[in-house]
C-alpha positions as CSV (number, residue, x, y, z in Angstrom):
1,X,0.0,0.0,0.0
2,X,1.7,3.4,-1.0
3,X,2.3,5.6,2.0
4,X,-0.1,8.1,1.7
5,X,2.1,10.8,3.6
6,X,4.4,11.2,0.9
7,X,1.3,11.8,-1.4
8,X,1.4,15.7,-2.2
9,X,-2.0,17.4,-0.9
10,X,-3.5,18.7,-4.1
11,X,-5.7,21.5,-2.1
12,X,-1.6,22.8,-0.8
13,X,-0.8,22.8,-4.0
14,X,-3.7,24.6,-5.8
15,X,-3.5,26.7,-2.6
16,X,0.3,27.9,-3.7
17,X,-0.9,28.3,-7.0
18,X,-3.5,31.0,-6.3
19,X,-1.0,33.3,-4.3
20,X,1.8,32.8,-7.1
21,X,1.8,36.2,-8.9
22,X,0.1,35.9,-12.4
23,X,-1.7,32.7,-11.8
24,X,-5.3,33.0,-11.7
25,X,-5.4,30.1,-14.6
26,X,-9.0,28.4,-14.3
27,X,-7.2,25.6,-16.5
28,X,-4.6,25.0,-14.4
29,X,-7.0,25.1,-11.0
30,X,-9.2,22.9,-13.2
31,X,-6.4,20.2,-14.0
32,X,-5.3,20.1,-10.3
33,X,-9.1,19.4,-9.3
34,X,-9.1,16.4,-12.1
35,X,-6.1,14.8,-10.7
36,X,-7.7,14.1,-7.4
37,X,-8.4,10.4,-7.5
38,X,-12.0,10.4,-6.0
39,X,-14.9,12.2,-6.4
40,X,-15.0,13.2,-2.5
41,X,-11.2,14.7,-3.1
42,X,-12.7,16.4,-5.7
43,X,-15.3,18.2,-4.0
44,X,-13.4,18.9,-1.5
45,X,-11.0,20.2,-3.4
46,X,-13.3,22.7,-5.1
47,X,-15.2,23.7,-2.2
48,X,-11.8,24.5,-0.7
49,X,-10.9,27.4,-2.9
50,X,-12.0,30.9,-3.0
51,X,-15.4,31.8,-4.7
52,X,-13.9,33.5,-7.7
53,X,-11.5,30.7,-8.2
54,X,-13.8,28.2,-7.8
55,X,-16.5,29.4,-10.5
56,X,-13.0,29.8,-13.1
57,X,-12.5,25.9,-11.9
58,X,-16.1,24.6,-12.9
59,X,-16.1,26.7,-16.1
60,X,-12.3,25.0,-17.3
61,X,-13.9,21.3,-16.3
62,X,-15.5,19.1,-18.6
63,X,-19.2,18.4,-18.2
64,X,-19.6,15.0,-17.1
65,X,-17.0,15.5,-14.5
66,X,-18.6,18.4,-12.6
67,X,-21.9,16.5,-12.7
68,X,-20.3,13.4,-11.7
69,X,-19.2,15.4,-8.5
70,X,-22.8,16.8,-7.4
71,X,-24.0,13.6,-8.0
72,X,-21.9,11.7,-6.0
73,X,-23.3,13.9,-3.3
74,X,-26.1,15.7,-3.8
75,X,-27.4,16.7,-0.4
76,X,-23.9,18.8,0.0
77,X,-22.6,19.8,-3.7
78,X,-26.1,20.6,-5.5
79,X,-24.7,24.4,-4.0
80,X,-21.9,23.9,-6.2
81,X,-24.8,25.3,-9.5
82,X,-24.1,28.3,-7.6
83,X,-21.0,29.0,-8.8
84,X,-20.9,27.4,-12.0
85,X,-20.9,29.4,-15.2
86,X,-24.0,29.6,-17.3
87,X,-22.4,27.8,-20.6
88,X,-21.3,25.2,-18.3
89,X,-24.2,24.5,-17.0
90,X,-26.1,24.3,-20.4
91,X,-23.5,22.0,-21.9
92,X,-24.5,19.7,-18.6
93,X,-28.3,19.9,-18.5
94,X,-28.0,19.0,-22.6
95,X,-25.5,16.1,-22.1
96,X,-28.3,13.3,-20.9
97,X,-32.2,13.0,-22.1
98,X,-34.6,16.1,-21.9
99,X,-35.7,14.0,-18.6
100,X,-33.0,14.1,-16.8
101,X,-31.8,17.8,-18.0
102,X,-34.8,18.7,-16.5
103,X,-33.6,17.3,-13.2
104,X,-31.6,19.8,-13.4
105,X,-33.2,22.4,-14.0
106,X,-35.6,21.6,-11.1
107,X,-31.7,21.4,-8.7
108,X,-30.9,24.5,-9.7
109,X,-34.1,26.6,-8.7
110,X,-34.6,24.7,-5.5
111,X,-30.9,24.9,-4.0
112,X,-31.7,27.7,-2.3
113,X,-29.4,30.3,-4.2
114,X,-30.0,32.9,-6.5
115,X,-27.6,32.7,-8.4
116,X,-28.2,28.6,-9.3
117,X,-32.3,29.6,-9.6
118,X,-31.5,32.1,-12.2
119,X,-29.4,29.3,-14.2
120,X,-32.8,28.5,-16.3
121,X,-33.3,31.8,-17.5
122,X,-29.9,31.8,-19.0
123,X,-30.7,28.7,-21.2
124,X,-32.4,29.2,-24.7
125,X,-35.7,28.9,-25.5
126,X,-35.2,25.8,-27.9
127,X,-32.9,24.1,-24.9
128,X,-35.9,24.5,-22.1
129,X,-38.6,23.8,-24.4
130,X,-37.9,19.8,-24.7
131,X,-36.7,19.7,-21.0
132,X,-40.2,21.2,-19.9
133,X,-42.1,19.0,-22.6
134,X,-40.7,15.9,-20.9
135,X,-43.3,16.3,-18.1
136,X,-46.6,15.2,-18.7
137,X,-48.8,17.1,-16.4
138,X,-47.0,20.3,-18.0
139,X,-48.0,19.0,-21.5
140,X,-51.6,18.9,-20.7
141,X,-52.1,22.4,-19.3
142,X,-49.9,24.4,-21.5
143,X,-52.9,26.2,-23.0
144,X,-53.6,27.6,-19.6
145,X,-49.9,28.9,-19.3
146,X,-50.8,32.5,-21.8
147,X,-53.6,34.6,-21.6
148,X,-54.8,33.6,-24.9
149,X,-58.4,34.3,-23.7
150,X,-57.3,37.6,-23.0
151,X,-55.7,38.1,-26.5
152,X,-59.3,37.1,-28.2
153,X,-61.3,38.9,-26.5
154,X,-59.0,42.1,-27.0
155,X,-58.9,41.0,-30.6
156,X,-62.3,42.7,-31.2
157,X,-61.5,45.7,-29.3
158,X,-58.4,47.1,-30.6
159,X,-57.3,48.0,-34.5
160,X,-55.4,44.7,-36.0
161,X,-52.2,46.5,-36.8
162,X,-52.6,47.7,-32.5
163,X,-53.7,44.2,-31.3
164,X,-50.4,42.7,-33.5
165,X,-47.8,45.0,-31.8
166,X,-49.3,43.9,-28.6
167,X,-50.1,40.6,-28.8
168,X,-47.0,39.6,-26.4
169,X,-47.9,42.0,-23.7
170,X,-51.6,40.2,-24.2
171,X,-50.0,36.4,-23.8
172,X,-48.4,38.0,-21.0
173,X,-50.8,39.3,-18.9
174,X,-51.8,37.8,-15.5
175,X,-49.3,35.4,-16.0
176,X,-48.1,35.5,-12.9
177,X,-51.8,34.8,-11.7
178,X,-52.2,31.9,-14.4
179,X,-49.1,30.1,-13.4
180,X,-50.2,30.0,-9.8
181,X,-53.8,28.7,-10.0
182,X,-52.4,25.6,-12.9
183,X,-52.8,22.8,-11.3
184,X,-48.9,21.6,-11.3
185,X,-48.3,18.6,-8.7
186,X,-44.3,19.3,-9.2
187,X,-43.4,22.6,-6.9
188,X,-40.2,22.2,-8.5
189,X,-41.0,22.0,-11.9
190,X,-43.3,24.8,-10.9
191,X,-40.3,27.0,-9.7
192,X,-39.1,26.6,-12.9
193,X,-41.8,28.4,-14.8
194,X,-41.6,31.4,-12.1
195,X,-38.3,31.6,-12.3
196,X,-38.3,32.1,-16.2
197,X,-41.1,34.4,-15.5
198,X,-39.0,36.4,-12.5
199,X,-36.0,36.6,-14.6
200,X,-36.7,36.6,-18.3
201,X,-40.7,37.2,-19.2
202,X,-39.9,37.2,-23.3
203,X,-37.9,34.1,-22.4
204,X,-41.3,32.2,-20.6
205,X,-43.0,33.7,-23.4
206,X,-40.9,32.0,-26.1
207,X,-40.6,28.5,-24.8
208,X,-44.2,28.4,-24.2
209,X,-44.8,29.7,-27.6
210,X,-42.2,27.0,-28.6
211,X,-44.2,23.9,-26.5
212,X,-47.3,24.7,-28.1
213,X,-45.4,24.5,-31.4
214,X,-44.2,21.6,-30.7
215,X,-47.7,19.9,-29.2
216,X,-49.6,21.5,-32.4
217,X,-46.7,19.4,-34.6
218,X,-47.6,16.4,-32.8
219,X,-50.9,16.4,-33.2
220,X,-50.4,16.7,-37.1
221,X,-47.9,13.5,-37.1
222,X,-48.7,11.4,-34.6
223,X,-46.2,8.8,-36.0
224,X,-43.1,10.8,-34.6
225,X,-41.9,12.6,-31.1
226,X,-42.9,9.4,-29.8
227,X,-40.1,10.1,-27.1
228,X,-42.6,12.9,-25.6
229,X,-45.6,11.4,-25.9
230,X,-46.0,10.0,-22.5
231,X,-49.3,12.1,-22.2
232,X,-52.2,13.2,-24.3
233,X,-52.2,17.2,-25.0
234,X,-54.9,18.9,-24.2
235,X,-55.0,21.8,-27.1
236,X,-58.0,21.7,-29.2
237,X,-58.7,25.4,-28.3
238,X,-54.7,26.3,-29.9
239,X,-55.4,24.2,-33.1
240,X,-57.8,27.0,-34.5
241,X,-56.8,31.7,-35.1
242,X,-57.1,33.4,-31.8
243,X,-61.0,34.4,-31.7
244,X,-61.9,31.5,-33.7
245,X,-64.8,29.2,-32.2
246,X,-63.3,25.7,-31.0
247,X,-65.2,23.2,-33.7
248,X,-67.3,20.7,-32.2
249,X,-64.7,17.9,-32.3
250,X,-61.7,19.8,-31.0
251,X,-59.9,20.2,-34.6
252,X,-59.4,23.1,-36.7
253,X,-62.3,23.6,-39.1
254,X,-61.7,23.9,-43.1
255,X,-62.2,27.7,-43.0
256,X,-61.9,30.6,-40.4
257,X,-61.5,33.9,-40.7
258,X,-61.6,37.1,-38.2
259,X,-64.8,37.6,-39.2
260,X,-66.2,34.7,-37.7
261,X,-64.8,35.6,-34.6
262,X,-67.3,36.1,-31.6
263,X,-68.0,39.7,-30.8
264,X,-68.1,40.0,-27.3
265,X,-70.1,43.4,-26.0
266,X,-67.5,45.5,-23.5
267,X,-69.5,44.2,-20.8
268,X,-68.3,40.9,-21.7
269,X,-64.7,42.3,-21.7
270,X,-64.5,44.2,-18.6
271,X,-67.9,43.6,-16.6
272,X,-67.5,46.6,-15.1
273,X,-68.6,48.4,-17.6
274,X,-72.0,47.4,-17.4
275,X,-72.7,50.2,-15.2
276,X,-76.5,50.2,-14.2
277,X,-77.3,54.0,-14.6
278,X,-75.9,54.1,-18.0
279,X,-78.0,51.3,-18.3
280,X,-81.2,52.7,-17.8
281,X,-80.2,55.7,-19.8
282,X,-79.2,54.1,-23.0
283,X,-82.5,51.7,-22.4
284,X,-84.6,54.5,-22.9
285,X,-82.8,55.2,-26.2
286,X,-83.5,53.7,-29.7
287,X,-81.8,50.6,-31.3
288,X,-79.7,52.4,-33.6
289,X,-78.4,55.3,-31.2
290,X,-77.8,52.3,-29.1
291,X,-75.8,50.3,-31.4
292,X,-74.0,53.7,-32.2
293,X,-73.3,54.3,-28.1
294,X,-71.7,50.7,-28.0
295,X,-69.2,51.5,-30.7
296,X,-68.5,55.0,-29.7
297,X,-67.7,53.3,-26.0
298,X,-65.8,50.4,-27.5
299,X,-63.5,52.9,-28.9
300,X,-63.0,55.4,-26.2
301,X,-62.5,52.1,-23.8
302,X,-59.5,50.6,-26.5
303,X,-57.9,54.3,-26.1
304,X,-57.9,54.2,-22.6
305,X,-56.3,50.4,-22.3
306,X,-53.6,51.3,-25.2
307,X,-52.7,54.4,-23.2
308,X,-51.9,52.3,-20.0
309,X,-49.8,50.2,-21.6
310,X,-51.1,46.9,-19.7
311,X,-53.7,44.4,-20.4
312,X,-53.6,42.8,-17.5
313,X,-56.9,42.1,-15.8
314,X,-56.2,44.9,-12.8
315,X,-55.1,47.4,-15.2
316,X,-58.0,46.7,-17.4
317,X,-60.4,46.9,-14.9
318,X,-58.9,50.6,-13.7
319,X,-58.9,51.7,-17.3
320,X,-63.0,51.0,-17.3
321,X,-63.2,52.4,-14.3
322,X,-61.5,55.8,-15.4
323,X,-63.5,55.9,-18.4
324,X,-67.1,55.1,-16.5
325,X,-66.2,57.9,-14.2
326,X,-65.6,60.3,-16.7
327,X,-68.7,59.3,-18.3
328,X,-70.7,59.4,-15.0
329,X,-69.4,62.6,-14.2
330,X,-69.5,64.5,-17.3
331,X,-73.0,63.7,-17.5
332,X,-73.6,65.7,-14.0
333,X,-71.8,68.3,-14.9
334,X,-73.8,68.5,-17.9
335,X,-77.3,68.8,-15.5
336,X,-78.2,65.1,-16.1
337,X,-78.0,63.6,-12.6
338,X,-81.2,61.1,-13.4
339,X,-81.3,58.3,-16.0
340,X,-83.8,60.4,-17.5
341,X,-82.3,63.0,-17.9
342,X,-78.7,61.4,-18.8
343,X,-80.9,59.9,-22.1
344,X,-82.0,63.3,-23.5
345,X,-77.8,64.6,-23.0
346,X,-77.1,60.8,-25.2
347,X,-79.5,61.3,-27.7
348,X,-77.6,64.3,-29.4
349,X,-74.0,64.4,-27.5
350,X,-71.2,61.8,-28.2
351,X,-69.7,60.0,-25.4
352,X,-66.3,61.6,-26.4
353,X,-68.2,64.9,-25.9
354,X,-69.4,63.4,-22.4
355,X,-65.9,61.8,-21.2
356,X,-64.0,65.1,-21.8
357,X,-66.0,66.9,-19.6
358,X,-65.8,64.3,-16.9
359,X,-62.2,64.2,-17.3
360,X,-61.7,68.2,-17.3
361,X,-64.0,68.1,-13.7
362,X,-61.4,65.4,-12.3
363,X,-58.1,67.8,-14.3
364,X,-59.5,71.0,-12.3
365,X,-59.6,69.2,-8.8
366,X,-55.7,68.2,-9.5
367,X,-54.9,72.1,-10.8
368,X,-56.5,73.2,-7.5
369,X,-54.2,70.8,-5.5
370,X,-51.6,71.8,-7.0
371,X,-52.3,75.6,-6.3
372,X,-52.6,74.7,-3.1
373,X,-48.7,74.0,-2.6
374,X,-47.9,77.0,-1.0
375,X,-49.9,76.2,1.7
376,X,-48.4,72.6,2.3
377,X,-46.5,73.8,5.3
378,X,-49.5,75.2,7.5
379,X,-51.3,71.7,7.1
380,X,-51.1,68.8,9.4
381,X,-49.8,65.1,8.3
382,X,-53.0,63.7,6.9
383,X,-53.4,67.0,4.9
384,X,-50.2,66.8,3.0
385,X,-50.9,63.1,2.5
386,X,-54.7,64.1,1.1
387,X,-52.8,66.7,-1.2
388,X,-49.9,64.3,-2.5
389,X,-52.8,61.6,-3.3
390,X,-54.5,64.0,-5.3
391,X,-52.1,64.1,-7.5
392,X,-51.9,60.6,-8.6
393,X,-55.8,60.4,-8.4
394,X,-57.6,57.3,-9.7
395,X,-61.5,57.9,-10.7
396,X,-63.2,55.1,-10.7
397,X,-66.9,54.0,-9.2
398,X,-67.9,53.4,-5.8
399,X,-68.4,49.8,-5.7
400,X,-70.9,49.9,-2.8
401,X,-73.4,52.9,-4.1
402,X,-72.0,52.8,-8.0
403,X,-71.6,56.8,-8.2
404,X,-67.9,58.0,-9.4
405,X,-65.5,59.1,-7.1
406,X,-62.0,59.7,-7.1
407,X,-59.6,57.6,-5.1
408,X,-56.6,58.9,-3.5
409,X,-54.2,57.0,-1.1
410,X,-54.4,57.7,2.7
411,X,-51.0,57.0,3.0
412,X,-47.6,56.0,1.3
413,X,-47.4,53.4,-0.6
414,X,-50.9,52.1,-0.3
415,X,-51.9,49.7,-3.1
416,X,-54.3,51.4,-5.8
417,X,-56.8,49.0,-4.7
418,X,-57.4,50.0,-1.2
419,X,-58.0,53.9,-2.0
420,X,-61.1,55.2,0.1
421,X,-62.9,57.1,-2.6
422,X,-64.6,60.5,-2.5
423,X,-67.3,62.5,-4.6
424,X,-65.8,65.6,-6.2
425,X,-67.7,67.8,-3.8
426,X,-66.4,66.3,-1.0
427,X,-62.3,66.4,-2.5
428,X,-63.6,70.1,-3.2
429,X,-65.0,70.8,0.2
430,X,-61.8,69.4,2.0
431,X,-59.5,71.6,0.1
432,X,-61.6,74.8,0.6
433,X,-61.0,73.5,4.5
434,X,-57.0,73.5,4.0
435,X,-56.9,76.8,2.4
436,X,-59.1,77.8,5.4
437,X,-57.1,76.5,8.1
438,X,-53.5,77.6,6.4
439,X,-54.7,81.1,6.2
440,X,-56.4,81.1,9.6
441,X,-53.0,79.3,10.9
442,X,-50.8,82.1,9.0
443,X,-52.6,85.1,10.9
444,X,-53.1,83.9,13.9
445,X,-49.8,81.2,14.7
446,X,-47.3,83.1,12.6
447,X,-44.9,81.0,11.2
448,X,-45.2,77.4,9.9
449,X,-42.3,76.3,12.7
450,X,-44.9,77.2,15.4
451,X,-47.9,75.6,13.6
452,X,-45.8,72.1,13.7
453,X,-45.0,72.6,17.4
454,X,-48.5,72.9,17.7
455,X,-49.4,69.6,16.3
456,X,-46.4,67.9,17.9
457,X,-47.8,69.3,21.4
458,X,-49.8,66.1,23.4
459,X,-52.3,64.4,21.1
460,X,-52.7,67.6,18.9
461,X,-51.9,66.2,16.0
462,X,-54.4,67.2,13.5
463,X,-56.4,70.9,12.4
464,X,-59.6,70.3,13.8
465,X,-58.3,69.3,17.2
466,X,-55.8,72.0,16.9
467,X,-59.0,75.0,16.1
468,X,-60.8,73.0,19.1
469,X,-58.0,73.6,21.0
470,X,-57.4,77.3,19.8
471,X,-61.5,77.9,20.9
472,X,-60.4,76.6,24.4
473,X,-57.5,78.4,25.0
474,X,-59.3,82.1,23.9
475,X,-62.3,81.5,26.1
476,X,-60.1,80.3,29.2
477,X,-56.7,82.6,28.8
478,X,-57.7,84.8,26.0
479,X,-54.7,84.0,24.2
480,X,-53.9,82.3,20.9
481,X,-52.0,79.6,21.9
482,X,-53.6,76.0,21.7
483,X,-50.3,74.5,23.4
484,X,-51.5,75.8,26.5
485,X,-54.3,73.5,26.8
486,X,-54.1,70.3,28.9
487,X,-57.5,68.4,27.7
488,X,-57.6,66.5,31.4
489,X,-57.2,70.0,33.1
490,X,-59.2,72.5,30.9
491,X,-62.0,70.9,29.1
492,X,-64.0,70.5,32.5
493,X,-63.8,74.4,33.2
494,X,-64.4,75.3,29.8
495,X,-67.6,72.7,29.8
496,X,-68.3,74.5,33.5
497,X,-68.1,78.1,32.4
498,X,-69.7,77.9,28.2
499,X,-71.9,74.5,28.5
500,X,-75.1,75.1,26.5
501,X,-77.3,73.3,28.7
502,X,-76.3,76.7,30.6
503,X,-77.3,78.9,28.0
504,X,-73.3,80.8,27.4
505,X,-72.4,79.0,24.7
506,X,-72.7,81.9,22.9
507,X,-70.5,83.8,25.1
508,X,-67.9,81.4,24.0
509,X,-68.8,82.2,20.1
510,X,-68.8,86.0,20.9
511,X,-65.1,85.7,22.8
512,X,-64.2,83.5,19.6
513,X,-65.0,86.1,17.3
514,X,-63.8,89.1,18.8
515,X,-60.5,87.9,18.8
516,X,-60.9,86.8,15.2
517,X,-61.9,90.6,14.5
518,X,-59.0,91.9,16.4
519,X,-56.5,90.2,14.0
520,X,-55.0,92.8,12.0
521,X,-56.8,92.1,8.2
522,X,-53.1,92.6,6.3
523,X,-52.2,89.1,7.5
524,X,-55.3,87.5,5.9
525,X,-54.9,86.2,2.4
526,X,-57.2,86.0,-0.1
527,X,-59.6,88.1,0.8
528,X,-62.3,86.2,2.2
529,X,-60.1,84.4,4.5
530,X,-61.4,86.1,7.5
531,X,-64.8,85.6,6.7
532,X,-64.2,81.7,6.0
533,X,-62.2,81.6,9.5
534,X,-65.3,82.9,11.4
535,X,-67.4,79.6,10.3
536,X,-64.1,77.4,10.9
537,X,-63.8,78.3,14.3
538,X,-67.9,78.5,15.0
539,X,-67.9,74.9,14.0
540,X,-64.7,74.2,16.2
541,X,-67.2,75.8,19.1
542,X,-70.2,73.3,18.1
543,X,-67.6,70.2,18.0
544,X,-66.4,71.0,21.7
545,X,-70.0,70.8,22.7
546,X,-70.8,67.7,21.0
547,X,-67.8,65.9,21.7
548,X,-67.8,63.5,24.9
549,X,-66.1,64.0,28.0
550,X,-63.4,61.6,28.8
């Protein structure tokens, strides 16, 4: 038995080699690893050297031998797809049966790294697409992979040469959602798809495209793939042009055309367009003005999807609410609040006519948030975030009552979805209230430093409870200065000395407005400022009657 002492320790050796000057050779690291004489050696070896070295090492050694070395021990070298290059780990997923190069496909995106689960995204499309086909319960749900529903119902929406040059955003969209609900017993095989998703959408996109080519092929020559055949396809609705009806016995019929597409109504593409008020209103209309309406709202509904840029079902679903909004609202601003009334306005003006207006009410709210900029510093917390919502406003409809309202986020980062909505009026009403306070906080507080103290003094916090506050502290000390007021020491007293049940309430409104009127008028801007004040702080006076004693 040789004496394994006087063996030389190749990890020593490749160890000397790295810190030699000039000898970062991955060929030479690579030969060192192949001259260990087990596969345990060589593993060791490799997991022994530096990251950087290590991924030269695996890109310098042959295929066969670096899978030879994870599979000798799977449970500890699968990491090693971390580090190896993306060529090498194409030429070893291609080196056995589509089977078994999916086996590795499904290592790499469960090993835990991101760098191996990216691996399959790296691959072409004409290398995953056999790997993937290998696996029957993918073959049979491939169909349900692409939104092809969603591309054939578009079809009859948008112009041809528009549906064309967005047929992949189409196929696309909701994939996410579509891969989640298929019914894939293989989690890893499923990772697979999401990762290509994740990483490389065109990429998902393409092998798909390229499965279905290659299902649609078999189904002409049964006689060949025989090697992927494991499993019936299920594809009768791919065999025929997007918007085609499925023939009765699941093949393509002799002759189809676009025109014998179905024609589904835009209720049928986005249901919530079937709104019930303009419902009644176009019921009351004839046939043809009808049929005229329809068009008109199938086109102003393909503008306002093509302008998004998305056709998934979410952003679908907000384009039809924007446009239902401004067709809601225009028709009110045009005196037509009644289905009645909303017929006579359709029977001689276009919905184009109708949506502009609606759309120029929602344009003048934003303008008047902006204008109101200046003011941003007088306002508490939840009025700057009321004011930045407003500008990325969503119209939409009320889903309980069905009017139009205009959604704005109640704080950062809120999802589009959960926006409280509000009528114009009241968006209109609660900026007349900021300009209000601002220019009732400018007179009387002085600078914007002392308004923020103000709300950072105990439980302030907000305008209303600061103008509550303000009421308290002119009736008890006769001073403006809210910050003075401890609610468990002064709301007793002030409940003592101005309760209405005694009848001096209004002594309370009369000390409340003389020091209002004792404000010099050059610190009130606009004009009507003052005047506006005197019903802010009159309602701060009713609030501090109604409001409950703690």
């Amino acid at each position: 038995m040789d004496d394994q002492s006087s063996v030389p320790d190749p990890s020593t050796e490749i160890s000397r080699d790295i810190a030699a000057p000039n000898q970062p050779n991955g060929r030479a690291l690579a030969q060192r690893v192949s001259e260990a004489s087990t596969m345990p050696q060589k593993a060791q070896l490799l997991w022994g050297l530096p990251t950087l070295e290590r991924h030269a090492a695996l890109g310098e050694m042959p295929p066969d031998e670096v899978a030879a070395i994870i599979e000798s021990n799977p449970e500890e070298n699968t990491a090693l797809l971390g580090n190896i290059p993306a060529p090498k780990f194409s030429q070893i997923v291609n080196l056995a049966p589509p089977a078994i190069g999916r086996e590795w496909l499904e290592r790499a995106v469960t090993c835990g790294l991101l760098s191996a689960q990216m691996l399959p995204a790296l691959l072409s499309a004409r290398d995953l697409m056999p790997m993937l086909m290998s696996a029957p319960e993918l073959r049979t749900i491939l169909p349900r992979l692409l939104n092809y529903q969603r591309a054939t119902d578009m079809r009859t929406l948008l112009h041809p040469l528009e549906w064309k040059t967005s047929l992949d955003d189409m196929l696309l969209a909701d994939a996410e959602e579509l891969l989640r609900k298929a019914p894939i017993k293989n989690k890893a095989l499923k990772s697979i798809l999401q990762s290509l998703l994740d990483f490389f959408p065109e990429l998902y996109l393409e092998t798909i495209r390229l499965a279905l080519g290659a299902a649609k092929y078999h189904e002409d020559h049964p006689d060949e793939l025989e090697d992927i055949t494991e499993a019936p396809f299920a594809l009768p609705e791919l065999l025929q042009p997007l918007g085609a009806e499925p023939a009765a016995n699941g093949h393509q019929p002799a002759e189809t055309s676009a025109s014998t597409a179905p024609t589904p109504t835009v209720a049928d593409l986005v249901p919530s367009a079937a709104d019930p008020f303009l419902s009644m209103a176009t019921s009351k209309l004839s046939d043809e003005r009808r049929a005229q309406l329809e068009r008109e709202l199938k086109e102003l509904l393909r503008t306002e999807i093509v302008a998004g840029g998305s056709f998934s079902q979410t952003e679908i679903m907000r384009a039809a609410g924007r446009l239902l909004y401004q067709l809601r609202e225009g028709l009110t601003r045009s005196g037509a609040p009644t289905p009645e009334a909303a017929a006579k306005v359709l029977e001689t003006r276009s919905l184009a006519d109708v949506a502009l207006a609606g759309a120029r009410s929602a344009e003048r709210i934003r303008q008047k948030s902006l204008r109101l900029a200046g003011y941003k510093d007088w306002l508490d917390r939840h009025q700057k975030q009321f004011l930045a919502g407003i500008a990325r406003i969503e119209p939409g409809l009320d889903p309980q009552t069905g009017e139009p309202v205009l959604k704005i986020a109640s704080r950062p980062n809120q999802p589009p979805e959960e926006w409280p909505g509000f009528s114009s009026a009241e968006i209109e009403e609660r900026l007349e209230e900021m300009i209000t306070w601002a220019s009732l906080a400018r007179a009387a507080f002085g600078t914007p430093a002392r308004v923020q103290s103000i709300f950072a003094t105990a439980k302030t916090r907000t305008a209303d409870e600061a103008a509550r506050r303000t009421v308290i502290a002119l009736c008890l000390y006769r001073r403006w200065e809210p910050e003075l007021v401890r609610p468990g020491e002064d709301i007793i007293p002030f409940r003592r000395q101005f309760s209405d049940s005694l009848h001096r309430l209004n002594m309370a409104r009369e000390i409340v407005l003389q020091a209002l009127d004792a404000t010099p008028d050059d610190t009130w801007k606009p004009a009507d400022a003052k005047e506006k004040a005197r019903a802010y702080l009159l309602r701060a006076v009713d609030q501090l009657e109604r409001q409950p004693t703690r």
